[in-house]
C-alpha positions, 0 to 999 in steps of 0.5 A, a space after each residue: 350649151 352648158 357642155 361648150 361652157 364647162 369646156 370653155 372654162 375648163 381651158 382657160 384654168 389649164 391656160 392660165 394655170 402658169 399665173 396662179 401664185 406660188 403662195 395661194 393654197 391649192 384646191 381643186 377645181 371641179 368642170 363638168 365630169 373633170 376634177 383638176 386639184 393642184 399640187 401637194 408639196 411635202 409638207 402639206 403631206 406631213 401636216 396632214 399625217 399630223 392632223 390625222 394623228 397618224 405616221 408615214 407609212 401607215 395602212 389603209 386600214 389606220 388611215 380609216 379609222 383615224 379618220 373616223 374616230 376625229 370625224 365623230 370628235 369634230 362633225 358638228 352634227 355629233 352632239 359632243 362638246 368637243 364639235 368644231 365644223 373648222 376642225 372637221 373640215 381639216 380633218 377631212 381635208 387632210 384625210 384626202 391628201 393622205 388617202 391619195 398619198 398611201 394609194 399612190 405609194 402603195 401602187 408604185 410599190 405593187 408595180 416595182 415588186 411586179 417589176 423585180 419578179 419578171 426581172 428575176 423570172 426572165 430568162 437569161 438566154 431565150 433559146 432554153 425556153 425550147 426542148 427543155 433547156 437540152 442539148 446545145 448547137 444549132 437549133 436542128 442539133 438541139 431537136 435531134 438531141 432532144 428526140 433522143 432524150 425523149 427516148 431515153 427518158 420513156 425508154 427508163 420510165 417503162 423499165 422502171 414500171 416493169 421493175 415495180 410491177 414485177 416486185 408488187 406481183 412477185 415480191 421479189 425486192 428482198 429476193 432481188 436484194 440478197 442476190 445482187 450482194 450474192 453475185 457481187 460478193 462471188 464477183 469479187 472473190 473471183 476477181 481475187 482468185 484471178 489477181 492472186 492466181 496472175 501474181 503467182 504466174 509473175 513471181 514464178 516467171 521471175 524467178 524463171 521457173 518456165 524456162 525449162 518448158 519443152 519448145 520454149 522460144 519456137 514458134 508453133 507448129 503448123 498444120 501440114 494438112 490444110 496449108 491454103 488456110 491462115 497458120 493462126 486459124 489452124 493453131 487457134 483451131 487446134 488448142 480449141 480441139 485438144 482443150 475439149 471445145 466444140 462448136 454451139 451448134 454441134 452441142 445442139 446437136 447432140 442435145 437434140 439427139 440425145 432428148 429425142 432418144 429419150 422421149 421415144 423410151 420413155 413413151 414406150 416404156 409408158 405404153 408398158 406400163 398399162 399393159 392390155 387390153 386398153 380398158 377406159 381408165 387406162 386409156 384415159 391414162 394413155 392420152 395424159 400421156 400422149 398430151 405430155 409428149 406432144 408438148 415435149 415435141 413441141 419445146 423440141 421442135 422450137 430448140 431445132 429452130 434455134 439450131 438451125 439458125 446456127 449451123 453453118 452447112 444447110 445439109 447439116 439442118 434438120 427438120 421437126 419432129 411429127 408427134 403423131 407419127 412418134 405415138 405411132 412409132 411408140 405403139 408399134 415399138 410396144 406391140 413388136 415388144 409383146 410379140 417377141 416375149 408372146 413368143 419367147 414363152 411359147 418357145 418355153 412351153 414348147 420346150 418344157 413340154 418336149 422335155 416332159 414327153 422325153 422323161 416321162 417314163 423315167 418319172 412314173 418309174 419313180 412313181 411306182 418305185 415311191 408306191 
């Protein structure tokens, strides 16, 4: 029953609030959990600031503790001689009509800065809060700009964590440093030598000091031998041959001979060095030697593979060396060695014995002619 009537009453204030007169002052009507309170024009706002001794635009802060300091002059329970209960009830009439108005603006001024801040923070164009604002056209277009710029990006980042790697563990900054201002200081000079070198070939054309070269103005001769081939083929052949150029793979070639060659006597001259009979020491020694040989063979075996990659004819490819097989071919190459200087000193002796037996009678003659 008292919820129907607080309901009741209510409704008719909110119907029959058109008939209140302008003149009267307002006040709140309190129904049950609701508070209706009238309106507050601007100068009712301004008397107020006035009674609280304050000015517009004060905070919270001073809003409080105004009103304190005038509630202990005026609350009649104070015991001052200044205590007024009108007073107070002024006081904190309009302590509440200032409370509600520096809430309200400050709410408002909250809500207009939260207002300008999204303003500012949203975006122009929505399409760049994708693929990191990278790439333009259709958006497959953008993805496919964007995978390749992810690419680009990790690909830097890696090298850039070797580089620093590599510069922590060797300290190669200061190294790195003087040979980049190395290189292009010779780069230059070169460039220099090449500008100076082409104005002279100008100059000296200019003043027509190639013209009495032997075959100027005719064409190149052609290669009679091989006429099913393109002349420019043969003419670009034949200045690459009478320039001393030869092919990779033939350079190859005669590096890989040239250093097999060189293993194999420096093992047998290794071996002939120990001498015989193999004592542990020298055996020790022996297979420190062999161990380096292997490892050599094994770096030659790898430079065939880069060989045989090049070579144009299959016939031309060659096939790895055998370590083993190479210690053997050394031992036996010593042992042939040892044998044929066993042999030449046999023959010596042999002939030193003969002479001695074919002069023998002509020195005791002169033995007994010494007596």
């Amino acid at each position: 029953l008292g919820a129907m009537l607080t309901n009741n009453i209510g409704h008719c204030l909110r119907a029959h609030q058109g008939m209140i007169p302008r003149n009267l002052k307002p006040f709140p009507y309190i129904c049950g959990s609701r508070m209706l309170s009238g309106y507050n024009p601007k100068s009712n706002v301004k008397e107020s600031y006035k009674i609280l001794e304050l000015e517009e635009g004060c905070s919270l802060d001073d809003i409080r503790n105004s009103y304190r300091s005038l509630a202990k002059k005026y609350h009649p329970d104070s015991g001052s001689a200044t205590a007024n209960s009108e007073a107070f009830m002024r006081v904190e009439e309009a302590y509440r009509v200032v409370l509600s108005d520096a809430t309200s603006k400050k709410k408002s001024s909250e809500n207009g800065e939260e207002e300008d801040q999204l303003k500012s923070n949203a975006p122009q164009h929505r399409h760049y809060l994708s693929y990191e604002g990278v790439g333009f056209g259709t958006p497959s277009q953008r993805e496919k700009q964007y995978m390749q710029f992810r690419v680009d990006r990790a690909t830097e980042q890696v090298l850039e964590y070797r580089k620093q790697r590599l510069e922590r563990q060797y300290g190669m900054t200061d190294l790195m440093k003087a040979k980049d201002v190395k290189q292009s200081k010779k780069v230059k000079i070169t460039q220099a030598v090449e500008r100076l070198v082409e104005d002279l070939i100008q100059e000296s054309m200019a003043k027509g000091d190639f013209d009495n070269l032997r075959g100027k103005g005719k064409p190149l001769q052609k290669f009679s031998a091989c006429p099913h081939i393109d002349p420019m083929t043969h003419n670009l052949n034949r200045i690459l041959i009478d320039n001393g150029y030869q092919p990779e793979w033939i350079l190859m070639q005669k590096e890989i001979r040239e250093t097999i060659e060189r293993l194999r006597k420096s093992i047998v001259a290794s071996r002939s060095k120990l001498g015989g009979p193999m004592t542990p020491y020298r055996q020790k020694q022996w297979n420190r030697i062999c161990e380096q040989f292997i490892e050599d063979i094994r770096k030659l075996n790898k430079r065939i593979d880069s060989f045989n990659l090049v070579v144009p004819l299959l016939s031309r490819q060659m096939v790895h060396f055998n370590a083993d097989k190479e210690i053997v071919r050394a031992q036996k190459t010593y042992e042939a060695l040892v044998e044929n200087i066993e042999a030449s000193n046999s023959d010596t002796k042999e002939n030193e014995e003969a002479n001695v037996e074919r002069l023998g009678w002509k020195s005791s003659l002169l033995k007994w002619l010494n007596l």
